[in-house]
C-alpha positions in Angstrom: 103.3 102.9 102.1 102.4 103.6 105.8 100.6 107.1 105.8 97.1 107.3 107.8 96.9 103.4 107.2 98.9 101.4 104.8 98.2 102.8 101.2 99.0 101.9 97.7 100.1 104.4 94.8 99.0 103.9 91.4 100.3 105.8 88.3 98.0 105.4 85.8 96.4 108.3 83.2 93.6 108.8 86.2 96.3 109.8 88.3 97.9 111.4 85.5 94.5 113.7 84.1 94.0 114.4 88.3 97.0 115.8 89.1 96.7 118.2 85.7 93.5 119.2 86.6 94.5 120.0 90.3 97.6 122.0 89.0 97.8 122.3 85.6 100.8 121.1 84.9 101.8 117.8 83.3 103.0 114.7 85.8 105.2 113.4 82.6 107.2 116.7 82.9 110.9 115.8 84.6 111.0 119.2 86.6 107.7 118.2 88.6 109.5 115.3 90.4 113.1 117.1 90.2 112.3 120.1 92.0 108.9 119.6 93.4 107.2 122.7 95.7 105.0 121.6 98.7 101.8 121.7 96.4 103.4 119.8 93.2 104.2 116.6 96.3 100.8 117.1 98.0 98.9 116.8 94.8 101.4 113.6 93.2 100.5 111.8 96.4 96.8 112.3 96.0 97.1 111.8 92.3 98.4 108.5 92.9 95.9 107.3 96.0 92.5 108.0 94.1 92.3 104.9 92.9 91.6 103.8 96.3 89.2 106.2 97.3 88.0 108.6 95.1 86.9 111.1 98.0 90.0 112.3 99.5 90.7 115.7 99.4 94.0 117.4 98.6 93.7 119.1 102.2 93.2 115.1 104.3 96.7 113.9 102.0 98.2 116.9 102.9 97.5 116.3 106.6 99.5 112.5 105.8 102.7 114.2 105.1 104.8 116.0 107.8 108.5 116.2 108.1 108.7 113.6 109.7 107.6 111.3 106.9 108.9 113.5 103.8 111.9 111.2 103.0 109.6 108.2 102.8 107.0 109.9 100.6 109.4 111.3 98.1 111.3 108.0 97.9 108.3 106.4 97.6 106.6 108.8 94.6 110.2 108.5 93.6 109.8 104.6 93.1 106.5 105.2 91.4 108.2 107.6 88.5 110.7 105.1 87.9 108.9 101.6 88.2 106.8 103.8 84.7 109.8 105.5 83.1 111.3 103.7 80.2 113.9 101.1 80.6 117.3 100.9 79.3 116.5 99.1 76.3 114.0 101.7 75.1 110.5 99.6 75.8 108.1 101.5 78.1 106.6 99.9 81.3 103.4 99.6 81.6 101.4 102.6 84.1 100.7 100.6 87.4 101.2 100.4 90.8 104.8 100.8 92.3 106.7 98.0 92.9 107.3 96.2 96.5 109.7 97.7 98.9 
């Protein structure tokens, strides 16, 4: 996704132990990305870019959302959730990057 330069999100258990850490909550709880607040989507997004550089701060991926882009990060972490939900026959996909657009 385009944010400060084209960027990649990755759910994997990093991003997964990261965002616990940053908010203590769990990202594999369904009210997180139901009913997110402004800190729960600041701290997904940089959950899900540290795998590309381990240095950002919470504060320099907040400063890449705005209302301008909002809808296209939510639909994006949206894609994310569900390319690493379960499918319909019950077998788990595997934690990884979110699909194309």
């Amino acid at each position: 996704m385009e944010l400060d330069k084209p960027r990649r999100l990755r759910f994997d258990f990093n991003a997964a132990a990261a965002f616990e850490e940053a908010t203590g909550k769990t990202m594999f709880d369904i009210s997180v990305w139901a009913s997110p607040t402004a800190k729960d989507l600041r701290a997904l997004l940089w959950s899900l870019l540290l795998h590309e550089d381990k240095d950002l701060t919470l504060e320099q991926v907040g400063s890449f959302m705005y209302m301008g882009n909002l809808a296209a990060v939510t639909a994006n972490l949206a894609r994310v959730y569900e390319a690493n939900t379960p499918e319909a026959d019950g077998k788990a996909r595997p934690l990884a990057e979110s699909p194309p657009q």
